[in-house]
VOTI-716451 format. One record per residue (C-alpha): residue in one letter; x, y, z. Coordinates in steps of 0.05 Angstrom, whole numbers, plus 5000, padded with zeros to 4 digits. Layout:
BEGIN
aXYZ/...
//
This chain:
BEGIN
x500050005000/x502450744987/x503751185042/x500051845031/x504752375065/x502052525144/x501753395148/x506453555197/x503554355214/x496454425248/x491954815193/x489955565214/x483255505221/x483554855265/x488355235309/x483755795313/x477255495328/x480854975379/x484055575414/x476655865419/x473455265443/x479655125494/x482755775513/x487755445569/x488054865517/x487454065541/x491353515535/x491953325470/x493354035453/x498654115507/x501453425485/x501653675400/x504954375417/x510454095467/x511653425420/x510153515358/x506952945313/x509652365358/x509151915306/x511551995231/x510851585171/x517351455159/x517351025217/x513550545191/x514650475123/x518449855121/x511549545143/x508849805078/x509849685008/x510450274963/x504650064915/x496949934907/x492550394930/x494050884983/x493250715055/x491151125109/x497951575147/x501550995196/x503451545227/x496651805251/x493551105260/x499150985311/x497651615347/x490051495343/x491050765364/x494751095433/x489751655438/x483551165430/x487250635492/x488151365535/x480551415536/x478350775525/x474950805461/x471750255419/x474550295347/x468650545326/x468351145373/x475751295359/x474651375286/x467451765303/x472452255360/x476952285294/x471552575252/x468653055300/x472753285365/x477353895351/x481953665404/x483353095363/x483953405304/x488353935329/x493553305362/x492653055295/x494053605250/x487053575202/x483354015173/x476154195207/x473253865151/x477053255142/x472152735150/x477252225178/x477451495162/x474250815168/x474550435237/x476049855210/x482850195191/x485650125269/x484649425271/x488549345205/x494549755224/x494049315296/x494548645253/x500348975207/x503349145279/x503848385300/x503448055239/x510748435223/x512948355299/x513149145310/x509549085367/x513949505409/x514149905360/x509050465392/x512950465453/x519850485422/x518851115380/x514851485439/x521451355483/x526251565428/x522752365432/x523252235505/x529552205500/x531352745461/x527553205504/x530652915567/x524252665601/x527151935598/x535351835614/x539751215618/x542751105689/x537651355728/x533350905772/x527750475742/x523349965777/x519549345759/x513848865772/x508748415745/x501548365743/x496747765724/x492847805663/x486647295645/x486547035579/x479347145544/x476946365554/x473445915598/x477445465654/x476644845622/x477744105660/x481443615627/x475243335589/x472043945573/x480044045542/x479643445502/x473043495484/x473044225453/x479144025423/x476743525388/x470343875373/x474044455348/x478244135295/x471743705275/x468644485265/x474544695220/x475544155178/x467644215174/x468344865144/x474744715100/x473143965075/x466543875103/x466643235043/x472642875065/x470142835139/x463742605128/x467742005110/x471941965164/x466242055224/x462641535260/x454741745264/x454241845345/x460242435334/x455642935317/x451142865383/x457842785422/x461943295389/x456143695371/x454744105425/x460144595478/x462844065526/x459944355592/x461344135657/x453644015676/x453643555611/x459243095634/x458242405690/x459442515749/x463041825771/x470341965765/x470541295717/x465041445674/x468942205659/x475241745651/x470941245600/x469441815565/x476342165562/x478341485536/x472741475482/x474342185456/x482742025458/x481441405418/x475741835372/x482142415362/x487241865346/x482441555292/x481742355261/x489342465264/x490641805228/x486642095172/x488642625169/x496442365166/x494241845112/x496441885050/x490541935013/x488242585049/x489943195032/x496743415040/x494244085067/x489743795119/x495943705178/x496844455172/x490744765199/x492145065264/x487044655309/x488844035277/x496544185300/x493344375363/x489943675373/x496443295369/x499543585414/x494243585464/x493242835447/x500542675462/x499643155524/x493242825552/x494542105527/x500341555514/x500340895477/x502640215496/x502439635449/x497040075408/x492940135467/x491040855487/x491640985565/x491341695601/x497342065634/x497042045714/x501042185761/x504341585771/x504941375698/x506841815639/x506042495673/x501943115642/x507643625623/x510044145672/x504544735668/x510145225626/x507744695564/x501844545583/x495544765538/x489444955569/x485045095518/x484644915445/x481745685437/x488345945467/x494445545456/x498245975480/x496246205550/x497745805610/x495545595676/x499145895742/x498645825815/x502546485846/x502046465928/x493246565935/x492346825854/x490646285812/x489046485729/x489946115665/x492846635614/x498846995619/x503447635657/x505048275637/x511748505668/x511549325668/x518949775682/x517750515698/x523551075718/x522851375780/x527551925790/x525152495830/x526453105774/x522952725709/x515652485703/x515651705712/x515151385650/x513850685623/x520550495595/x519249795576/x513549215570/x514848485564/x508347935562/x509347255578/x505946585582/x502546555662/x507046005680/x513846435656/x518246535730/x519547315746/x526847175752/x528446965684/x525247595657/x530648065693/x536347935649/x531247995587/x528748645616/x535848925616/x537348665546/x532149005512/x534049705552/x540649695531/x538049635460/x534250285477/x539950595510/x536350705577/x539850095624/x538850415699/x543350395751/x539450205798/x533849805779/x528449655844/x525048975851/x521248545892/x523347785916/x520847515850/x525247805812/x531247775857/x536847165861/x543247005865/x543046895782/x540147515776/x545048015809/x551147725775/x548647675703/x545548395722/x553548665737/x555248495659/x550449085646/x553249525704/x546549465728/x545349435810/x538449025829/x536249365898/x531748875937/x530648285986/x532847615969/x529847045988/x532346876062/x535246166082/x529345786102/x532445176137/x531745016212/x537645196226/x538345806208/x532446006249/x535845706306/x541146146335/x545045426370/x544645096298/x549545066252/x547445376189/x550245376119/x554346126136/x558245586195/x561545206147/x568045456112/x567945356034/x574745386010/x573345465927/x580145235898/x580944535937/x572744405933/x572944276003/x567244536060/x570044546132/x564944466187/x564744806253/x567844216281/x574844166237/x572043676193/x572443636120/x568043406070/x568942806018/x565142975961/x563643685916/x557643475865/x556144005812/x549543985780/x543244215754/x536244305799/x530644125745/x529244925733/x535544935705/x540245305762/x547945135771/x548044835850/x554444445891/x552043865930/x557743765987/x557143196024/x560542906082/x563942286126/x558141896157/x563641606214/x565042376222/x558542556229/x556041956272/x561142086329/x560442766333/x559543116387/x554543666372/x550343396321/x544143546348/x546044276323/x547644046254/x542243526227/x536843126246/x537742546215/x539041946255/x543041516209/x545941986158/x551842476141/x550843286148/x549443476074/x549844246041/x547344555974/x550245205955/x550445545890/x557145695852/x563046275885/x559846775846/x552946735858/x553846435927/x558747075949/x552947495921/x546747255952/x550147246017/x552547966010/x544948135993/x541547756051/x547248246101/x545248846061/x538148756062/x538248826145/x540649516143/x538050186147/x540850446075/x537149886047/x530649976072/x532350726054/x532950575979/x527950005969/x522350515993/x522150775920/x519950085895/x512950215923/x511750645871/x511050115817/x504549955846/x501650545829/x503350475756/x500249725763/x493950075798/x493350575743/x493550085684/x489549555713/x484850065732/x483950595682/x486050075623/x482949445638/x490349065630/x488048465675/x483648285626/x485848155556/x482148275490/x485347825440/x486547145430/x495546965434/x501547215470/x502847655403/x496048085408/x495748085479/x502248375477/x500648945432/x494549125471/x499949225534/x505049515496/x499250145483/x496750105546/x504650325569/x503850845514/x497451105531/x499751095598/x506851565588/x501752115536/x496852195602/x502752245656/x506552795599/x501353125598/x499453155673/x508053415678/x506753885634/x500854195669/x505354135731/x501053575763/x505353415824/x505952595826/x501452155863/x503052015936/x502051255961/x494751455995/x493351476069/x487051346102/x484451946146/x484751476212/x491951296190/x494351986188/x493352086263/x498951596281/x504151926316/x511052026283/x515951556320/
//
């Protein structure tokens, strides 16, 4: 499509009229006179080819698209506010008369966004005029944290899951060769597959709803053999629910000596819930159980500055499947800032986020993480007479531990924990161990040797430096700043719905964060510009009356 050229001056009359209708102006006014367009053409035209018939300005569909999230318009209403608000068309730089553009238009330039993977696109060039105006700086302070977000499908048990999977492959190879699988079905499919699998549908005797998950694995296997066949269609294997339905089948089911059984626990386990589908309708979102929150969908990780003399500004979005850990995020997080040129120096986090991993890969970015680590949990720690891990003396070059007791250890294990982090397992003499004296203060195990896990120097050195400096005052000093982030998570969740996604995949649901962050740095601009002081964290009225200690 052509790119018609986007009018970079505001048109004399619209200035006029908007001046008269907002003599102290408003914020899209304030925002076009201190910024600019935002957005130009030129930025995306590699997401455009340069023939066809024209195409609306990239440029202003991007700053619409923004505009539209700030007030939570419908694409509909966005187009009409195009069409008819002189705010807008003064932010936009129309004519009064321009009569604007089709709504269907936003959700096209959306789908060019992901299809393309420019998602961050929006964000990206937003922080780049930031930057030059010095409202966003490298090596400042940034913070970050994470938020839920449900994916927009049912909770479905494991035979509803089977059974709309199956049921929604039958549908699309209904609609695509609706001949060929007349062939292939069995009559009863239609009253089985038919209608939704609801729970009220399905028995209620746990062997009946196994009988039946049995029935509908064997009734998928039959399909997928088709559709595999030789004789079928070549194209048939690459419809999306049919790819779908084997891998749920080899999720859900295994086969011995061509007999179908189910996965349980103690044979053939389900896979762990990072690969787990949950829903034919949503391959992509997954199931996760975070202290009391339980969703099926996926989390939105949101960075913000925080220094005291800029507004605080959304620097960075990442969206991940639900069941994606907080701490391998981190050194993601400060990949894609250095790209942008805005790596903090001190970047503020909560437990989630912070491990021994995390702080040293963070130093290769000259980046400090500034919050609590997780604290040693075993019983002897908590006991002030036991002998903890800090008791024992690691000497690194012989691979040797000494305990408190002179003894040394006989084995140094490197290896793997199943999440993938580097531990030592140290081990040591069960005649040492047996005869000694104050054992009671280092295990309670009656017949066996005093073992110890540890990470590697590095890491090790560094989580124990962060569990001392996370007792003292300077600390608790600095980490008061990462409070803040909740507020930003308060504003988008409330203002912009971000809980609660509108689009099916990681790759949409994405996008729809990435302007959410967007819409989110054009309404705090423009509150800095209008010399809004920043939100305090809010106090009730009864808890004001404490006295100052």
């Amino acid at each position: 499509m052509l790119i018609p050229k986007k009018p970079n001056q505001i048109p004399d009359e619209t200035k006029r009229v908007a001046r008269t209708a907002f003599p102290k102006g408003n914020m899209y006014m304030d925002l076009r006179d201190e910024l600019g367009a935002i957005y130009e053409d030129e930025q995306f035209a590699h997401m455009f080819v340069w023939r066809g018939r024209p195409a609306e300005s990239p440029g202003l569909l991007a700053l619409v698209t923004v505009m539209q999230f700030a007030e939570g318009l419908t694409d509909r209403q966005a187009a009409e506010a195009v069409r008819s608000r002189i705010d807008w068309k003064y932010a936009l730089g129309l004519e009064l008369t321009d009569t604007g553009f089709a709504h269907s238009a936003l959700s096209e330039f959306r789908d060019r966004l992901v299809d393309g993977g420019e998602e961050a696109h929006l964000l990206d060039e937003m922080l780049a005029q930031l930057q030059e105006r010095g409202w966003v700086k490298a090596r400042g302070k940034q913070r970050t944290d994470s938020t839920h977000v449900l994916a927009i499908i049912r909770s479905l048990n494991r035979v509803e899951l089977v059974g709309e999977t199956m049921r929604r492959a039958l549908n699309d190879l209904a609609s695509v060769a609706p001949d060929w699988l007349v062939s292939q079905v069995d009559g009863d499919w239609f009253g089985l597959y038919g209608p939704r699998f609801e729970a009220y549908r399905l028995p209620k005797e746990k062997a009946e709803r196994e009988a039946l998950m049995l029935r509908i694995g064997q009734d998928g296997m039959r399909l997928l053999r088709a559709v595999y066949d030789e004789t079928a269609p070549d194209w048939l294997w690459e419809i999306p629910s049919v790819q779908i339905l084997r891998q749920v089948w080899v999720q859900q089911y295994y086969e011995e000596e061509e007999k179908l059984y189910l996965r349980t626990k103690k044979a053939y386990r389900l896979p762990p819930s990072r690969r787990l589908i949950v829903s034919p309708y949503d391959p992509e979102a997954r199931h996760r159980l975070k202290r009391s929150t339980d969703w099926v969908g996926y989390s939105v990780h949101l960075t913000e500055t925080c220094d005291e003399e800029a507004p605080n500004l959304i620097t960075h979005v990442t969206t991940t499947p639900a069941s994606t850990g907080d701490t391998q995020m981190v050194s993601h997080i400060h990949q894609e800032l250095a790209a942008k040129e805005l790596l903090p120096t001190e970047h503020l986090v909560d437990t989630s986020y912070h491990d021994a991993q995390t702080i040293v890969d963070s130093r290769a970015h000259q980046v400090e993480m500034v919050g609590p680590v997780m604290s040693n949990n075993s019983w002897q720690s908590k006991d002030e007479e036991a002998y903890d891990l800090s008791c024992f003396f690691i000497d690194w070059d012989t691979k040797t531990a000494t305990c408190p007791n002179g003894k040394q250890s006989i084995s140094w294990k490197p290896h793997k924990t199943r999440f993938g982090s580097d531990m030592i397992a140290v081990s040591f003499s069960r005649t040492d161990c047996l005869s000694c004296p104050t054992r009671e203060r280092c295990t309670k195990a009656k017949t066996t040797a005093r073992g110890l896990t540890f990470r590697p120097k590095e890491q090790y050195l560094a989580l124990e430096a962060a569990r001392h400096y996370q007792k003292s005052d300077e600390f608790k000093e600095r980490y008061k700043v990462r409070a803040g982030i909740e507020g930003a998570i308060s504003q988008a969740v409330r203002a912009f719905n971000l809980r609660r996604t509108r689009y099916i995949g990681e790759a949409k649901t994405h996008l729809r964060h990435i302007i959410i962050a967007a819409a989110m740095n054009l309404t705090r601009i423009a509150a800095w510009l209008r010399r809004v002081p920043k939100a305090q964290t809010r106090q009730s009225r009864f808890a004001a009356l404490a006295p100052v200690n």
